[in-house]
C-alpha positions as a Python dict, from the first residue, in 0.01 Angstrom:
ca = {
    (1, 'X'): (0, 0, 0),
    (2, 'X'): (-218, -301, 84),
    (3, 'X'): (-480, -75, 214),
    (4, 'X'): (-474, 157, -92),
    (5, 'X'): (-527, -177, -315),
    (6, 'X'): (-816, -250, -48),
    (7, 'X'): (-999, 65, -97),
    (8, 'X'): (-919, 58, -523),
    (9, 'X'): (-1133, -318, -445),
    (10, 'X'): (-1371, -161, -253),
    (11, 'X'): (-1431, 97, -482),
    (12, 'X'): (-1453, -168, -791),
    (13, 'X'): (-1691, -333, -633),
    (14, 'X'): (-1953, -87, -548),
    (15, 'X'): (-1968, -54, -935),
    (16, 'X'): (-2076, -390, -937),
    (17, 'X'): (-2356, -384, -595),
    (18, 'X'): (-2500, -44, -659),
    (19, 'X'): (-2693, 148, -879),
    (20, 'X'): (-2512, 479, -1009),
    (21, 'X'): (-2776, 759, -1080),
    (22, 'X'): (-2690, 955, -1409),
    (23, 'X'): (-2895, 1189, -1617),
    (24, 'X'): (-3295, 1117, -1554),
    (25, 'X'): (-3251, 756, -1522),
    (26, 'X'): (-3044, 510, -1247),
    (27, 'X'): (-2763, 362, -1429),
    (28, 'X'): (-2498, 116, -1342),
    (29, 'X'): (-2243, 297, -1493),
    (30, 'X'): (-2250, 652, -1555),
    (31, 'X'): (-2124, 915, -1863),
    (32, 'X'): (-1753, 944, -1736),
    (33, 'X'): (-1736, 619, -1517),
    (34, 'X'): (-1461, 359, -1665),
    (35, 'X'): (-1572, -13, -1591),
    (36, 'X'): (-1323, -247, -1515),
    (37, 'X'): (-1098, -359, -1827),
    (38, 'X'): (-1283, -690, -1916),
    (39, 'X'): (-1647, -582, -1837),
    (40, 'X'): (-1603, -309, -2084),
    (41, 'X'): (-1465, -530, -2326),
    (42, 'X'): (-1815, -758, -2236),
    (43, 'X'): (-2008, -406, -2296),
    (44, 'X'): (-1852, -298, -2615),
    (45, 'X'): (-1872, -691, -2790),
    (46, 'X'): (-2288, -638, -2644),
    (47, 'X'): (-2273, -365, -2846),
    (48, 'X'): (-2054, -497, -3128),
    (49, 'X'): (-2255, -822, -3189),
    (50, 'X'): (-2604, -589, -3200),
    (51, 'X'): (-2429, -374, -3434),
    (52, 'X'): (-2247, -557, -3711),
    (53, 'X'): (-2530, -788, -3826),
    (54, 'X'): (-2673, -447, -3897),
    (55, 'X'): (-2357, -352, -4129),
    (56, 'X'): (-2348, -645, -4294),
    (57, 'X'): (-2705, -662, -4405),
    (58, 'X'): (-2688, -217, -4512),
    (59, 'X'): (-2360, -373, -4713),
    (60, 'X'): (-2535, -611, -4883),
    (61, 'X'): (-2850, -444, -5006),
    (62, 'X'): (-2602, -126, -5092),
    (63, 'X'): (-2388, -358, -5305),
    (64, 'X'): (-2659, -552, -5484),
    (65, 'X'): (-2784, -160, -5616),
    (66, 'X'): (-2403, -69, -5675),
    (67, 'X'): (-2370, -409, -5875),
    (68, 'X'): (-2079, -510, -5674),
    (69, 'X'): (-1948, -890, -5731),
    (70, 'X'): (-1862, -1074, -5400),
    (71, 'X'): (-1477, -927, -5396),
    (72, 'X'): (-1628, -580, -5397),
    (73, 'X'): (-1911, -630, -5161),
    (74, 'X'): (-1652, -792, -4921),
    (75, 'X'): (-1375, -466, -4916),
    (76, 'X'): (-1726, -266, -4955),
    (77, 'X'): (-1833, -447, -4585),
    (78, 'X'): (-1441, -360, -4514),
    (79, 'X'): (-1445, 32, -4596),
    (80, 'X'): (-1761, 46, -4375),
    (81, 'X'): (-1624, -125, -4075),
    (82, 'X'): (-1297, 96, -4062),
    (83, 'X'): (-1499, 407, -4135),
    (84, 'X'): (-1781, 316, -3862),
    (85, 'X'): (-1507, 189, -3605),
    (86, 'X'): (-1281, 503, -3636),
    (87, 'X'): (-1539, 762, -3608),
    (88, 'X'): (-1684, 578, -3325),
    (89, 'X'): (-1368, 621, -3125),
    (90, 'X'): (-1335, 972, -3257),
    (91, 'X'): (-1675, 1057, -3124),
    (92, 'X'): (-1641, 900, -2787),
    (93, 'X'): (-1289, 1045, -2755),
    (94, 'X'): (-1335, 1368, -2898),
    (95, 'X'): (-1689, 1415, -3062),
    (96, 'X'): (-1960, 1421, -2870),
    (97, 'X'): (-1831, 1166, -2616),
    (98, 'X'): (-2172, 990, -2555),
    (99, 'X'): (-2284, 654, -2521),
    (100, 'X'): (-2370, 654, -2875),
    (101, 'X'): (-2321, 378, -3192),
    (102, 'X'): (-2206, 570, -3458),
    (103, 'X'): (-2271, 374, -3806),
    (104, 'X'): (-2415, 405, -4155),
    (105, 'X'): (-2705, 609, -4206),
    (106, 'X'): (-3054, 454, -4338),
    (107, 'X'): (-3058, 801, -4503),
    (108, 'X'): (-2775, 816, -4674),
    (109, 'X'): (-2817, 405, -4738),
    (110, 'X'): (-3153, 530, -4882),
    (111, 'X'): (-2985, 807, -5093),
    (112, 'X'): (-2708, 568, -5237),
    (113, 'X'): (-2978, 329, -5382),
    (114, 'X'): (-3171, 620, -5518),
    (115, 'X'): (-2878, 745, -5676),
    (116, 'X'): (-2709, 457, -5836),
    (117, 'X'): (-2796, 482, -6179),
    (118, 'X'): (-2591, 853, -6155),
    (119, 'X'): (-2285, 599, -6087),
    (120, 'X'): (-2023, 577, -5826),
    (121, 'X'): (-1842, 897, -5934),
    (122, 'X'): (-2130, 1100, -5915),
    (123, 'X'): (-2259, 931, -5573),
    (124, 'X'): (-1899, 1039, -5424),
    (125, 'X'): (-1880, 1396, -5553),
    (126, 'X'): (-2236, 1487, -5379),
    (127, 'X'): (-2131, 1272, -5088),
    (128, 'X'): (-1809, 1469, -5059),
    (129, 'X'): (-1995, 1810, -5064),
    (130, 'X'): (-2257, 1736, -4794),
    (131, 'X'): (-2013, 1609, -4562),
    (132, 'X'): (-1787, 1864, -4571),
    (133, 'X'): (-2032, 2132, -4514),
    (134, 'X'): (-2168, 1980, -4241),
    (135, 'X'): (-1872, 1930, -4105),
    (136, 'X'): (-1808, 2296, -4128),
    (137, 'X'): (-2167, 2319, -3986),
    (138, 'X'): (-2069, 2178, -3614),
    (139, 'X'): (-1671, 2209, -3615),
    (140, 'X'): (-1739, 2649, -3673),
    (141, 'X'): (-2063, 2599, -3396),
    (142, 'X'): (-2293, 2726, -3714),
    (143, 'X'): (-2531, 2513, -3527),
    (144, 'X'): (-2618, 2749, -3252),
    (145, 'X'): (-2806, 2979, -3512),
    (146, 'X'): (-3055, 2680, -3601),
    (147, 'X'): (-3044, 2495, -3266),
    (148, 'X'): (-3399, 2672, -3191),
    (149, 'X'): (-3531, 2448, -3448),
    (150, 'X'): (-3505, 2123, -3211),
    (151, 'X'): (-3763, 2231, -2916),
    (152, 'X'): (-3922, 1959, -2718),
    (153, 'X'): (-4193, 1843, -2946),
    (154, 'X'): (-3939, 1771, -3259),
    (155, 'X'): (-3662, 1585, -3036),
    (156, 'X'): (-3949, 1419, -2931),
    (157, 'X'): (-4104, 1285, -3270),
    (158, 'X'): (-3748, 1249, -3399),
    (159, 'X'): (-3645, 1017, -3154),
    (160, 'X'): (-3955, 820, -3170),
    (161, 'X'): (-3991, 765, -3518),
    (162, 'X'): (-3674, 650, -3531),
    (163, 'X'): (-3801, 362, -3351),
    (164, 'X'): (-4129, 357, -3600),
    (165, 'X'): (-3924, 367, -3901),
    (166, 'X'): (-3710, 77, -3852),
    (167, 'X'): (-4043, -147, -3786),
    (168, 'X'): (-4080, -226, -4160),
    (169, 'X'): (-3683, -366, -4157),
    (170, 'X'): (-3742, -556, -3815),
    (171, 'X'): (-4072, -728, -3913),
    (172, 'X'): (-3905, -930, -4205),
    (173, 'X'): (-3642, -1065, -3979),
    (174, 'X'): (-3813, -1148, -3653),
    (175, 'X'): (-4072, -1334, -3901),
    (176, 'X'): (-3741, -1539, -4067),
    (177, 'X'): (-3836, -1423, -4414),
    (178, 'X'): (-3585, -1580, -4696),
    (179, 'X'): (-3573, -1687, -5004),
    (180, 'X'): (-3735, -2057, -4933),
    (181, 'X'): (-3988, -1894, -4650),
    (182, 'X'): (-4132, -1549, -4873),
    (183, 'X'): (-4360, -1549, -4599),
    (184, 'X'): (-4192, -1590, -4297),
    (185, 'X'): (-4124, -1918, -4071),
    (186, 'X'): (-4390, -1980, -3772),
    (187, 'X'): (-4055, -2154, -3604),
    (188, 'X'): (-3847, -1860, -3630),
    (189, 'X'): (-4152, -1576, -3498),
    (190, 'X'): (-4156, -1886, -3232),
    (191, 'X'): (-3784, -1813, -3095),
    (192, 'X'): (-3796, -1461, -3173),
    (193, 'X'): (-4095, -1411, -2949),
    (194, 'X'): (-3853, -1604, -2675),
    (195, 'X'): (-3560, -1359, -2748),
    (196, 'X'): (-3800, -1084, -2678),
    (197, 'X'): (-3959, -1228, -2351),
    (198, 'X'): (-3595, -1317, -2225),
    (199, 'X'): (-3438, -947, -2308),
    (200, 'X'): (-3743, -821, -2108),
    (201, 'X'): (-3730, -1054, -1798),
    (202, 'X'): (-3360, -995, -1762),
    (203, 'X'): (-3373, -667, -1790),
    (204, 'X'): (-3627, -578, -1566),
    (205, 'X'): (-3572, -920, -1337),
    (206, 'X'): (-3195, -924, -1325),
    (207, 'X'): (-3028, -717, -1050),
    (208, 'X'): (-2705, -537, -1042),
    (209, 'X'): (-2430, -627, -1290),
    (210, 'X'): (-2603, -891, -1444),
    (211, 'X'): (-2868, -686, -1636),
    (212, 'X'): (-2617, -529, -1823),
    (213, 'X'): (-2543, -834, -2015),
    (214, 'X'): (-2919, -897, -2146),
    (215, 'X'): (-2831, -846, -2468),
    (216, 'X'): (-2534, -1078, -2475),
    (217, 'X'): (-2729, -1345, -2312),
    (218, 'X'): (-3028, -1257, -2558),
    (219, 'X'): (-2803, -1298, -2832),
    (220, 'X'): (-2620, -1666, -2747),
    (221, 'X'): (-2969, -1796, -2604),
    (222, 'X'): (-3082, -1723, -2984),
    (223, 'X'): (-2793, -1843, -3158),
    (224, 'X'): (-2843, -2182, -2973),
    (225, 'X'): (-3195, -2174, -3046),
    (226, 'X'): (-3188, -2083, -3400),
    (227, 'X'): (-2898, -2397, -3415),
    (228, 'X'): (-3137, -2639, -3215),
    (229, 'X'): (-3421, -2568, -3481),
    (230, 'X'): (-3177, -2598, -3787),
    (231, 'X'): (-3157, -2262, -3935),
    (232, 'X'): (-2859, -2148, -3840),
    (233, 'X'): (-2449, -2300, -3805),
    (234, 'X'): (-2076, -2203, -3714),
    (235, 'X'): (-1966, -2009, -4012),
    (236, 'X'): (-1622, -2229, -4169),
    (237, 'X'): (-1381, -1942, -4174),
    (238, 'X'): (-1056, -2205, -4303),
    (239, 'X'): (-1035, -2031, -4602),
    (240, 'X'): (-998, -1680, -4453),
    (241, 'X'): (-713, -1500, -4326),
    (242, 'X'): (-664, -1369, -3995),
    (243, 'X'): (-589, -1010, -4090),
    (244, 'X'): (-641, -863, -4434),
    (245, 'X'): (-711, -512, -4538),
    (246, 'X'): (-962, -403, -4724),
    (247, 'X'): (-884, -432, -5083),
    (248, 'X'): (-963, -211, -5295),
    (249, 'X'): (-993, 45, -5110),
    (250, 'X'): (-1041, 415, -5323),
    (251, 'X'): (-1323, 475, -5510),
    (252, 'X'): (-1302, 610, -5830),
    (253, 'X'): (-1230, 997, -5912),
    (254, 'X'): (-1573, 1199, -5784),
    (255, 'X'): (-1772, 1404, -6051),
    (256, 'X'): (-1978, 1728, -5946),
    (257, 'X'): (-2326, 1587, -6066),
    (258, 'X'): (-2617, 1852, -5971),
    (259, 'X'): (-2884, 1649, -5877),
    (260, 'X'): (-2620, 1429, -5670),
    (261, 'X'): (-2490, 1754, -5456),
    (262, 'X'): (-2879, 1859, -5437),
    (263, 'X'): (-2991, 1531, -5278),
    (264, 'X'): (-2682, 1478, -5074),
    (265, 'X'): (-2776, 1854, -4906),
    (266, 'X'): (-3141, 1737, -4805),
    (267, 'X'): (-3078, 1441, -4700),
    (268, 'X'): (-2772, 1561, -4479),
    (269, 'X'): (-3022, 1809, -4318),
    (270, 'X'): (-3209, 1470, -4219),
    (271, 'X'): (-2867, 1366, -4093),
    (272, 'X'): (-2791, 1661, -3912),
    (273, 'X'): (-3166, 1648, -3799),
    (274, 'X'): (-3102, 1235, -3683),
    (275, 'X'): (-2777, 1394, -3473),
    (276, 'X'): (-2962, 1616, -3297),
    (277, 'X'): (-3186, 1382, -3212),
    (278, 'X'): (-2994, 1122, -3089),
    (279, 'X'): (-2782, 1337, -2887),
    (280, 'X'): (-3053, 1516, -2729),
    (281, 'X'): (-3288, 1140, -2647),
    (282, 'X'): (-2893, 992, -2486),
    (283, 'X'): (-2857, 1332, -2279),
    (284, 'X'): (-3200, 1230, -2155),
    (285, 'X'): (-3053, 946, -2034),
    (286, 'X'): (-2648, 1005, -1903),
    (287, 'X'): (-2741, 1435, -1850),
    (288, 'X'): (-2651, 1725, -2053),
    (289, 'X'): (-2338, 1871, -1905),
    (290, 'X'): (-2182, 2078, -2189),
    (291, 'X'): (-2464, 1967, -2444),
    (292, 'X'): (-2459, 2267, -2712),
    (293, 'X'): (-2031, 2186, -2734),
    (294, 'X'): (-2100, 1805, -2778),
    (295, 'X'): (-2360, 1919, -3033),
    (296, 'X'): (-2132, 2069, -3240),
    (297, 'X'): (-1822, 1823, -3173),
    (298, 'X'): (-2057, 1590, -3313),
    (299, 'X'): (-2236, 1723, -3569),
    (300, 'X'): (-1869, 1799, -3704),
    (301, 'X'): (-1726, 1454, -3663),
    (302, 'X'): (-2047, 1289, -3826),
    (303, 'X'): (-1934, 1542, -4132),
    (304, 'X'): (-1626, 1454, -4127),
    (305, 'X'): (-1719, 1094, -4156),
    (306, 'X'): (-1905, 1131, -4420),
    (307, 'X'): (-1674, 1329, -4644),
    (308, 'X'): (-1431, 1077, -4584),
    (309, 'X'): (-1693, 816, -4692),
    (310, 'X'): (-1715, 1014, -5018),
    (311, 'X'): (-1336, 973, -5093),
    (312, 'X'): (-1292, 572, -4971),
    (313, 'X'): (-1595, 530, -5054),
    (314, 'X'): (-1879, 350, -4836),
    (315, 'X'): (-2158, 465, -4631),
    (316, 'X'): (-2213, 804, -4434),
    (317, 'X'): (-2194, 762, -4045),
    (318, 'X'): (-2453, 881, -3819),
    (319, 'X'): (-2538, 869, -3402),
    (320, 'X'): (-2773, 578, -3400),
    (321, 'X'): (-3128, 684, -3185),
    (322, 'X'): (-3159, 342, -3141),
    (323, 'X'): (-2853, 380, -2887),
    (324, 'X'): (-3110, 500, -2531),
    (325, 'X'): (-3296, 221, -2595),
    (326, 'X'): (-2981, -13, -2525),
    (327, 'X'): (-2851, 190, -2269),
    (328, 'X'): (-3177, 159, -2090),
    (329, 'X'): (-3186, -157, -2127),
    (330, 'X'): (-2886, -233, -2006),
    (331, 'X'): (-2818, 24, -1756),
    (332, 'X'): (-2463, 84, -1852),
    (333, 'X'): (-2415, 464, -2012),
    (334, 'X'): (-2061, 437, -2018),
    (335, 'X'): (-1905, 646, -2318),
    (336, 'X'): (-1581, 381, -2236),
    (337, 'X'): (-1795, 86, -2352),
    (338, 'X'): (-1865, 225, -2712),
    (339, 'X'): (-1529, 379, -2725),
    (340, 'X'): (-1466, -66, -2675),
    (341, 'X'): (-1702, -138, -2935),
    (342, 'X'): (-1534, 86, -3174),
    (343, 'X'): (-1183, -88, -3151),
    (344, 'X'): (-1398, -430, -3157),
    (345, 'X'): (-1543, -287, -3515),
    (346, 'X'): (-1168, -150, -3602),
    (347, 'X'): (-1023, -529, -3526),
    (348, 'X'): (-1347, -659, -3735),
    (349, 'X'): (-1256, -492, -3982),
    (350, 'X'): (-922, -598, -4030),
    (351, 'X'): (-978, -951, -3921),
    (352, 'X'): (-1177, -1186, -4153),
    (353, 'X'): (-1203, -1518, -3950),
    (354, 'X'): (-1349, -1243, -3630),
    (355, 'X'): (-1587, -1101, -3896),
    (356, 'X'): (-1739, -1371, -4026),
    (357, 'X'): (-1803, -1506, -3678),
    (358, 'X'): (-1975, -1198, -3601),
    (359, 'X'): (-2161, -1133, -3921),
    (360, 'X'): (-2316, -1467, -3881),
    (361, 'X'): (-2502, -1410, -3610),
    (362, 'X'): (-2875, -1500, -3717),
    (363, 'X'): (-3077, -1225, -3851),
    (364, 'X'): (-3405, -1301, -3650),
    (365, 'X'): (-3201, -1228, -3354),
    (366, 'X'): (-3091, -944, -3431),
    (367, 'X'): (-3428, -814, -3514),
    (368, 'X'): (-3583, -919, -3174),
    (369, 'X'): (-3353, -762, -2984),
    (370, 'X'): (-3385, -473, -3136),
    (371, 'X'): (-3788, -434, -3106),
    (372, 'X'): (-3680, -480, -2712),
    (373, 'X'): (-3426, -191, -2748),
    (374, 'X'): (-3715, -8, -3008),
    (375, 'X'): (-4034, -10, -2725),
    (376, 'X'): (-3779, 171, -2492),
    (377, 'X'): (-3696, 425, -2784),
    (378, 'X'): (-4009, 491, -2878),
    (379, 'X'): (-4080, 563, -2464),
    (380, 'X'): (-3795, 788, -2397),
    (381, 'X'): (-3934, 990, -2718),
    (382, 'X'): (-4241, 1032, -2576),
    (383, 'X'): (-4155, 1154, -2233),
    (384, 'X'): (-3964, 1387, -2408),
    (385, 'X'): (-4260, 1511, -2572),
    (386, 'X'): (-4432, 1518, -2226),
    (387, 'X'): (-4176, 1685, -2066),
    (388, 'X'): (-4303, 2016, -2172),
    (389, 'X'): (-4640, 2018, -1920),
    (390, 'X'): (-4833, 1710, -1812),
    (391, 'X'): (-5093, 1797, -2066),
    (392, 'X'): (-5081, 1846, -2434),
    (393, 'X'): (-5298, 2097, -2648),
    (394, 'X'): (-5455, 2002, -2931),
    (395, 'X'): (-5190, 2222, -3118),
    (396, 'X'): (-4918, 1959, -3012),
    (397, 'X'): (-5168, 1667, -3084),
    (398, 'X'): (-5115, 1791, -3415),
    (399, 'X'): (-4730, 1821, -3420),
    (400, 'X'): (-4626, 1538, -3274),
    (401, 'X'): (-4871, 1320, -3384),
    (402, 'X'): (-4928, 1367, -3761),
    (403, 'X'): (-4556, 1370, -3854),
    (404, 'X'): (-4520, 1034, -3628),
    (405, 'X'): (-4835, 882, -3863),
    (406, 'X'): (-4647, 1009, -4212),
    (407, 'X'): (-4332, 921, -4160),
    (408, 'X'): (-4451, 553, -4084),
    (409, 'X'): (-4634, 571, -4347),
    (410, 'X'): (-4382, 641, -4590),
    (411, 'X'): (-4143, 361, -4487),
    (412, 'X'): (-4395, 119, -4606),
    (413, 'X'): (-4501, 299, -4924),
    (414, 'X'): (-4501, 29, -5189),
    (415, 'X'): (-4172, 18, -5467),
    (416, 'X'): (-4383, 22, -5726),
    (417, 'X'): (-4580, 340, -5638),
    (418, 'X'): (-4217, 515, -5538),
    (419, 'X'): (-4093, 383, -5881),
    (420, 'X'): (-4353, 625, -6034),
    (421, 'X'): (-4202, 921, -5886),
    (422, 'X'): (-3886, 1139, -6012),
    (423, 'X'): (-3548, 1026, -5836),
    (424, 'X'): (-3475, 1316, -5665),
    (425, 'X'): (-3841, 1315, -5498),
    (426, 'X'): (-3823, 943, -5488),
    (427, 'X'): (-3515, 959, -5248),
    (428, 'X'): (-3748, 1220, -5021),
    (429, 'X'): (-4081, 1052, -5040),
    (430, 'X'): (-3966, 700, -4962),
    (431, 'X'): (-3734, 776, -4658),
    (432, 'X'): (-4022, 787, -4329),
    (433, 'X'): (-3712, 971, -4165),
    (434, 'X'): (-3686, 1230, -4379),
    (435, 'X'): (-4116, 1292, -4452),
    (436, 'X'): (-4122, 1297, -4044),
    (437, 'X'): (-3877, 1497, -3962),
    (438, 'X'): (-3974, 1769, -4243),
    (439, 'X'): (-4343, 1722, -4161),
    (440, 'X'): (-4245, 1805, -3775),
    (441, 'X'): (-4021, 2145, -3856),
    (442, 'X'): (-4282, 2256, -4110),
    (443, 'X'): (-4616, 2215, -3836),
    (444, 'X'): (-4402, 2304, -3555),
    (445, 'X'): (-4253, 2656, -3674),
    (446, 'X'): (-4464, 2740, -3994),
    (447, 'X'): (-4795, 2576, -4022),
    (448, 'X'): (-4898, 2655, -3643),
    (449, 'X'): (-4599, 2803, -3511),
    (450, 'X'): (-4715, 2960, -3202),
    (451, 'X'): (-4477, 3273, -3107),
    (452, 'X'): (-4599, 3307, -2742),
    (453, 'X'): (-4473, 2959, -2622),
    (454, 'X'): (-4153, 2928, -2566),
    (455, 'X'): (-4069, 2576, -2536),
    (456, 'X'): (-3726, 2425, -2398),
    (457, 'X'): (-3446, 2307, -2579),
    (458, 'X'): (-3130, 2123, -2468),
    (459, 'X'): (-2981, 2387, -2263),
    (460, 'X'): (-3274, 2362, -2039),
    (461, 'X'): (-3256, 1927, -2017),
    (462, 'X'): (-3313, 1863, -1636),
    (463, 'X'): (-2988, 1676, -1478),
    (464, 'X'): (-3028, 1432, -1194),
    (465, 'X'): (-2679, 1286, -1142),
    (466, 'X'): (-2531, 1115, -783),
    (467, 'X'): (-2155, 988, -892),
    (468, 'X'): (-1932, 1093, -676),
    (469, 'X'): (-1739, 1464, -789),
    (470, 'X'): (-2026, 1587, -1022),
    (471, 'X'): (-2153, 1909, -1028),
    (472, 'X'): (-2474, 2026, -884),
    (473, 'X'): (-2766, 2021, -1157),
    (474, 'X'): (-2796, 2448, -1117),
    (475, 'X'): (-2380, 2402, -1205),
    (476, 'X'): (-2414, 2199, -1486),
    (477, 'X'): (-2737, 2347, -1641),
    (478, 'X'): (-2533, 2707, -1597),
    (479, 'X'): (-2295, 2558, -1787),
    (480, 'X'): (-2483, 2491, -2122),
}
């Protein structure tokens, strides 16, 4: 008995001492590896305290569209942290059981502003219809007959631009923007310059275990600096209950508006597109093992999610791209420690005092944390690309790199100029997700499709893993 519990120590430890390869990459913690109780409690608040500053500032522009008073923009914040929380379990669980943050999608934030003047009925009937066909899309494996859409060169560019595309929302905070600084605060680009240098030291200085926390220590070393420098405090949460739920909670009765079902169907093609992506860049990371199943498992949850989002209602979920970038980052590609972060988001939700500690996290922080997490993105995109050969034609010069240039272009087109523009084009035009990734499909197999090459797609994703019991990478690519 006391030599069993010596070995079970042993065993812990060498978790802790030594580097656990998984997928391409050398990982603390691998796909299926469960860290000890409290350090994955550690990785999923890391991951909770990156991820619900980002909720709370999608619920707030969302709600000042909707015209929400403070009441409704609080259960609004609600609906989205019990939607986001549950399907994150569900996807770790069930879905496509990756290390992946599963949360509201820019697109579908994008469509909801677009579409506001149609009204909250409208906005739920379209949302409804989009989310559950593409539920129906991964949950009957109707993917498989499209999945030769997503070769090398467009999981590439989606996963990149990803990264790209969120630049224009980053820049703002890491420059402290606000009402009484329009143009940003030199003191606040000051600390958020130190977040960044800090994330990147630790990361790449840190050894073992440690590393893994570099966003958490990222995160309180810019919370005491943004105190020190008087621009940020302890939220008072006295007048706040402990647990509340989110009241109210259904929407009212959806109407079948045409142009609201039209726009919901592109932009979930941008969804589905943003799934695909993000599940192909993580496999990168963790490996592939059953890829074209998880595909489907999560295409079908991320559906799901968003038909249910249509009946509460609130904002569609979505695999977050951003997600490699942490996990490189840290090192940790655990599917336990977001399957953690999800019950942290389910107890957010339901706990005011815990949320408003957690919302209040500054802003500027956020953002510089993120570029750190963004530069890795926007690398593991591009060695996708590369993976192909060592040396592009000027054919893929042309597909990767055009749609990469447009859709950051779009994502800073002026309001005014978008304002010109009908609202069903206006949701399209202004969204550097959507002009990217329909740029990349349309130069890729129309504009210079190229028969002769065929390039790989996920079936094909080398697998380098060394945790104990896995399968050989000829077993698990046979397996896809």
């Amino acid at each position: 008995m006391a030599e069993n519990r010596k070995m079970a120590f042993h065993d812990c430890s060498q978790l802790d001492t030594a580097k656990r390869p998984s997928g391409k990459y050398e990982l603390l913690f691998g796909l299926e590896d469960r860290p000890p109780l409290l350090k994955m409690l550690l990785y999923g608040a890391q991951w909770a305290l990156l991820f619900l500053p980002m909720i709370t500032v999608s619920a707030g522009v969302v709600s000042s569209y909707l015209g929400f008073g403070p009441a409704e923009e609080t259960a609004f914040l609600g609906r989205i942290l019990l939607i986001s929380g549950g399907i994150m379990v569900l996807q770790t669980l069930f879905g496509h059981r990756l290390p992946l943050l599963d949360g509201p999608s820019s697109v579908i934030m994008l469509v909801l502003i677009a579409l506001a003047p149609l009204g909250l009925a409208s906005i739920s009937g379209g949302f409804i219809c989009g989310g559950i066909l593409t539920a129906l899309l991964g949950f009957l494996g109707l993917f498989r007959y499209i999945k030769n859409l997503f070769t090398d060169l467009v999981v590439g560019v989606i996963t990149s631009l990803i990264a790209l595309s969120l630049i224009p929302f980053m820049l703002p905070l890491i420059l402290g923007r606000s009402s009484g600084h329009p143009h940003g605060d030199p003191s606040v680009l000051l600390v958020s310059a130190l977040i960044m240098a800090t994330m990147i030291l630790f990361t790449y200085r840190l050894k073992t275990i440690h590393r893994t926390y570099s966003f958490l220590w990222a995160i309180v070393l810019g919370a005491a600096l943004m105190m020190a420098i008087g621009k940020f405090s302890l939220p008072d949460t006295a007048s706040q209950t402990w647990f509340r739920f989110p009241r109210p909670f259904w929407g009212p009765k959806p109407e079948l508006d045409a142009v609201s079902i039209a726009t919901f169907m592109i932009a979930y093609l941008a969804v589905v597109a943003n799934e695909v992506g993000s599940i192909y860049s993580i496999a990168e990371v963790v490996g592939n093992e059953n890829l074209e199943s998880k595909l489907h498992r999560g295409i079908g949850f991320t559906g799901l999610g968003g038909a249910v989002s249509g009946v509460v209602p609130t904002l569609g979920t979505v695999s977050y791209a951003l997600s490699p970038g942490v996990v490189f980052a840290t090192r940790v590609g655990s599917r336990f420690a977001l399957t953690a972060c999800g019950g942290i988001v389910l107890v957010a939700a339901l706990c005011e005092k815990l949320n408003a500690f957690l919302a209040a996290i500054p802003l500027p922080v956020v953002g510089a944390a993120l570029m750190v997490a963004m530069g890795s993105q926007l690398m593991v995109g591009m060695s996708i690309v590369f993976r192909k050969k060592g040396e592009l034609s000027s054919r893929d010069y042309y597909v990767a790199g055009v749609p990469l240039i447009l859709g950051t272009a779009a994502s800073i087109l002026p309001q005014p100029f978008l304002d010109l523009l009908p609202l069903w084009l206006r949701v399209m035009v202004g969204n550097g997700m959507v002009v990217g990734i329909v740029s990349v499909l349309l130069l890729e197999h129309v504009l210079l499709r190229n028969g002769k090459e065929h390039r790989r797609t996920e079936g094909e994703i080398p697998v380098k893993t060394g945790t104990a019991g896995n399968k050989t990478d000829k077993d698990q690519n046979s397996k896809v």
